[in-house]
Each structure stands twice: as structure tokens, then as C-alpha cells.
N, C-alpha and C positions, 0 to 999 in steps of 0.2 A: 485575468482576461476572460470574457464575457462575449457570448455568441451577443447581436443584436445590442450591441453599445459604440459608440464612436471612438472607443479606446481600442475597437481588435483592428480594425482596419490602418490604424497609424500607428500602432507598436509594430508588425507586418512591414507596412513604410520605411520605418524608422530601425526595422533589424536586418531588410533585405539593403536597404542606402551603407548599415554598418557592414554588413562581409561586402557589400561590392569595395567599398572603402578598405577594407583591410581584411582580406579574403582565409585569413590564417586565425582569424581571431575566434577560437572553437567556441567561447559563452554565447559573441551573438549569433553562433550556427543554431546552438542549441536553445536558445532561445526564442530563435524564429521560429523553430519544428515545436514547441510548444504553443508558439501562435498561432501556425498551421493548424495543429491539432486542437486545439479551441475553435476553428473557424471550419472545421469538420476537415481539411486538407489533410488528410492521412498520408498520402504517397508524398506530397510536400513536407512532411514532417518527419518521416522516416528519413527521406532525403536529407533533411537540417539538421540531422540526428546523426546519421555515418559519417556527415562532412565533417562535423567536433568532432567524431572515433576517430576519421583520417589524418586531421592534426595533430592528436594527442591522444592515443589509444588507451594509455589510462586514465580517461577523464571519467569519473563516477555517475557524476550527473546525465550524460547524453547515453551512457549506457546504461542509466536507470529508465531514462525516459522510452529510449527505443523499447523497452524489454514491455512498459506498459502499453507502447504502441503498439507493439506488434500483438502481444493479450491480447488486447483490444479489435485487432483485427483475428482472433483465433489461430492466430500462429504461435501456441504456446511452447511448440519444442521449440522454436526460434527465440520467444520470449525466456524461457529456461538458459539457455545459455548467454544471452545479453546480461541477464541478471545475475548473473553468475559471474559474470565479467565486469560487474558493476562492486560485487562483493568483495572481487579480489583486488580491484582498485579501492576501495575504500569496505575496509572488514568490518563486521558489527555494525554495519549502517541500518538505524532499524524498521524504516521507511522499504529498501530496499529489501532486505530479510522475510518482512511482509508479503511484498509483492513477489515474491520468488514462492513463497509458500502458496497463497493463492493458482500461481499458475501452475506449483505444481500437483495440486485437488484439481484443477480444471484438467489437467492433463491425466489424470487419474491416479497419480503418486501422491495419495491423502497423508501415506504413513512417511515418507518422504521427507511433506510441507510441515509435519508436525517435528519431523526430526532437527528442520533446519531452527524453528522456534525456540524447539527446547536447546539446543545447542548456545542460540545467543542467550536465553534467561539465565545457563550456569556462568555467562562473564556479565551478564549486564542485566540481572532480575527484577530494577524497580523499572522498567519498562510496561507499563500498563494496557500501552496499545499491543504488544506482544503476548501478551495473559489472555487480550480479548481474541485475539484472533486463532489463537491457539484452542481456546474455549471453544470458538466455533469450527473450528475443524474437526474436534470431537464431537462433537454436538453433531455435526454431517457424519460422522462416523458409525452412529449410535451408541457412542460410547459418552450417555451422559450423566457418569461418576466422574469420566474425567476432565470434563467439559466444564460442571461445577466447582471440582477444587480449579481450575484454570482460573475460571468468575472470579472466586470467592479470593486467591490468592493477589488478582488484580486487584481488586477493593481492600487488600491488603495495606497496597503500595498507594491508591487513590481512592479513601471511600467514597468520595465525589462525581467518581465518574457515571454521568448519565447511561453512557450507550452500555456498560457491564452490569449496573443494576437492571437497566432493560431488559437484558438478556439471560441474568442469573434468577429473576422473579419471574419472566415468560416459560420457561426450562422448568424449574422451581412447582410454578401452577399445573404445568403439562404433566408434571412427575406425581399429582398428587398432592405432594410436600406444602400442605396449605400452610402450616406455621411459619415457614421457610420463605414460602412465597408469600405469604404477607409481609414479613419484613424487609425481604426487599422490594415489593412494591412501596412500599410506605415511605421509604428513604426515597423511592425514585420520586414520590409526589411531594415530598421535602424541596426537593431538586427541580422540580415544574408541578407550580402549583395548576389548578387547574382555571 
């Protein structure tokens, strides 16, 4: 769903007509509050968002989405524990795990966000997008030896991935390290040519 398309205004329609129809049904709660929050309606969306918690307090989904709503509005100790509530309805979720780690370097718990990372790579390590973001948490840390093997273990699991060679050859150049960072710019222009 897409601000400025005739599709956000009648998914809206079409999920406020489904809870008035059957006001229990926590998807289309949680689904409106993602319409909401595409059509910039935040306080509507948080709204769409507790009414799924109210139904069904372990529903993973709405308390994934609140925790990015509320980020989003800078309520990250709020967001911290939504997402946290999101975890323990559904563990290892790695979408979720993410967004927890972020909010909690926004919140100023860097060492934290990186603990929850490493936590899920020791049950679920070919996770890529977990490599990258971890990578970057170090990387804000200034701790970029460890930021590198992050990259470089990502590209382990996906040599393909565009956004970790971006990131492990921009870091790479930064450091110096031109042999290093020439090859992985080189693979990333393999990957978008120009």
C-alpha cells in the first residue's frame, strides 16, 4: 500500500467495513493500522494495532507493527517492549529481532541491540539480513573489525547480497584497505552494472 494510489483509500474501506462486520477479527484490526500508517494516520494505526493486542494478546504481527509505530513516532521505550512482546509470541522471528535491535541503538542500548543479534545468529546464522544489521551496529559503534567480519560472514551465507557488499567495500575504502575494497566494490558492480 502506497500513499497517492487508489488502492490505500479502498483497502481503508474495505478493512474498516471488515472489523465493523466482525469486530473480533484481530488480522483486519491489524491490517487497517498498517493502512493507517501508510496513509500517514499514526494515532489510527496504533489504534488498529491494540484492538488485534485486545483480541489476542499473543498475536506477533500487531505487536510487531505497533513497536515500529511507535519507533517511528519516537517512543522507543514503548517500542522496546511491544517488540519484545512480539518475540515472545513468536521467538527468533528475524524481521522482528531486527527492529528491536534498532530501537534499541536509538534508545541508546547499542551493546544491547547487538546482543539480541548475536543471540538469534547462534540458533539461525544463515540469516543475512541479521549479519547486515549487526555489521551496522558496529560500524555506529566504531568498532569496525567487527562490523567487517559481520559483512564479510553475511556474504558468507549470500555472496549476492547488494546492500552487505555496499557496505563491506564503503567501510573497506573508508579503512584504507584498497585491495579489500576493490573487491568488494567490483562484485557489487557485477551486481549493478552501471
Amino acid at each position: 500500500l502506497e500513499r497517492g494510489t487508489g488502492a490505500l483509500p479502498a483497502a481503508i474501506a474495505a478493512y474498516e467495513h471488515a472489523v465493523a462486520l466482525r469486530p473480533t477479527y484481530k488480522q483486519a484490526h491489524n491490517n487497517l493500522g498498517v493502512a493507517y500508517a501508510a496513509a500517514g494516520r499514526a494515532a489510527d494505526a496504533e489504534a488498529s494495532y491494540r484492538r488485534a493486542i485486545a483480541i489476542d494478546a499473543h498475536y506477533a504481527p500487531a505487536w510487531l507493527n505497533l513497536g515500529q509505530q511507535l519507533a517511528s513516532a519516537g517512543r522507543t521505550d514503548e517500542a522496546v517492549v511491544a517488540l519484545r512482546r512480539a518475540l515472545t509470541a513468536r521467538p527468533a522471528h528475524v524481521e522482528t529481532t531486527i527492529e528491536l535491535a534498532r530501537a534499541l541503538v536509538t534508545f541508546g542500548r547499542a551493546d544491547e541491540g547487538a546482543r539480541e543479534l548475536r543471540a538469534l545468529l547462534v540458533i539461525s546464522p544463515r540469516q543475512v539480513a541479521v549479519w547486515r544489521e549487526l555489521g551496522a551496529i558496529e560500524e555506529s559503534r566504531g568498532r569496525s573489525a567487527e562490523a567487517l567480519d559481520a559483512w564479510r560472514r553475511g556474504l558468507e551465507v549470500d555472496p549476492d547480497d547488494v546492500a552487505t557488499l555496499r557496505r563491506l567495500g564503503a567501510l573497506e575504502l573508508r579503512l584504507g584497505h584498497l585491495p579489500q575494497a576493490r573487491v568488494a566494490l567490483e562484485d557489487l558492480l557485477d551486481h549493478q552494472p552501471a
